[in-house]
N, C-alpha and C positions, 0 to 999 in steps of 0.2 A: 421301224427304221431307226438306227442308231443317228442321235445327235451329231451335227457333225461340230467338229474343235476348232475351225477357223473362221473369222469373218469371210473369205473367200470363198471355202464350204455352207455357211451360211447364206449369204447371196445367193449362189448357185441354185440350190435348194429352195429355197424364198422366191426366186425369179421363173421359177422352170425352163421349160426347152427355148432357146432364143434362135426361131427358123435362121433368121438374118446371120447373126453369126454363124452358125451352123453352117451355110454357104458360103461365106468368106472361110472360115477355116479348112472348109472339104478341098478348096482349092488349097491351099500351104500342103495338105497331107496328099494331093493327086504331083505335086510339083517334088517332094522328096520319095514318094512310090514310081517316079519317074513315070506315071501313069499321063494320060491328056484326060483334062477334067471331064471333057464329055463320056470318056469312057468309062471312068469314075462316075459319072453323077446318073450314067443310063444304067451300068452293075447295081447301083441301089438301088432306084427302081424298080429294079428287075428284081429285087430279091425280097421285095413283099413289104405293104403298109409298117408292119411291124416291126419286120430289120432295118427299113427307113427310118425310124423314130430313134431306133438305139444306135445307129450309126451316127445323128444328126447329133446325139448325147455325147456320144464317144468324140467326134468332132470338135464338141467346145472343151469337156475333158481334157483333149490332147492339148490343146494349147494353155490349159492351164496347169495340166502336168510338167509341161516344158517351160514355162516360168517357175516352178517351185525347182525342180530338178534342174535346169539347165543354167538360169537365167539366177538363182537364187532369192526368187523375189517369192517372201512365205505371205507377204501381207495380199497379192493380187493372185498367187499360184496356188496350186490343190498338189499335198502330195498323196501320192495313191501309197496307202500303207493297211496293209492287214492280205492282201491277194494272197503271199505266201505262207503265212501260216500255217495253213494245213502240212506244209511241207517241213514243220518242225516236231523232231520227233524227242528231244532229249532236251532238260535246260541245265547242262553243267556248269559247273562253279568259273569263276574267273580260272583262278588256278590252273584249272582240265581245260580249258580255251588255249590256253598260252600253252601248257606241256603239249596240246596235241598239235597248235600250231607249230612246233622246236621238233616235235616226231617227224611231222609231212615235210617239214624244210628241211631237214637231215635225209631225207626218204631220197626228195628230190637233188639234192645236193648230191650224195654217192651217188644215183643214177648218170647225175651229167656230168660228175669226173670220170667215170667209167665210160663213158661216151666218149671220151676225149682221148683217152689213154688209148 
């Protein structure tokens, strides 16, 4: 398992699963999936010892994803970095960033005067 780079990832790691939060936070994520907690907290159950453990994970995760990301608090937040990856297939120069970005905005720019006209 890769080290992780923050004191926040550190603790986390260092602490493991913390049930308690785990249940305070399952409700913040049942209250923005517009979900009722009990429907939330009986779907997990239902979906097996297993996927309860990595949900309870995913749980404290999210709220320390949305301190780093939301909140920009890097000392108490986890930012979730490396997911995408796989999805990078080229690493071009500054230079080829900026010409391609001046290409797509020309691309898009005559499409939506053409729109208008």
């Amino acid at each position: 398992m890769p080290r992780p780079k923050t004191e926040a990832a550190e603790r986390a790691v260092r602490n493991g699963l913390d049930w308690l939060a785990a249940f305070s936070n399952s409700r913040d994520i049942a209250a923005q999936l517009h979900l009722s907690y009990a429907k939330l907290f009986l779907g997990v159950l239902a979906s097996g010892w297993q996927n309860a453990v990595q949900l309870a994970y995913m749980a404290n995760g999210f709220k320390a994803f949305k301190r780093a990301t939301e909140d920009g608090d890097l000392e108490k937040g986890i930012l979730p970095v490396g997911q995408a990856t796989g999805l990078v297939h080229d690493e071009p120069a500054v230079r080829e960033v900026i010409e391609r970005m001046v290409a797509e905005a020309n691309r898009v720019s005559g499409k939506l005067s053409r729109q208008l006209v």
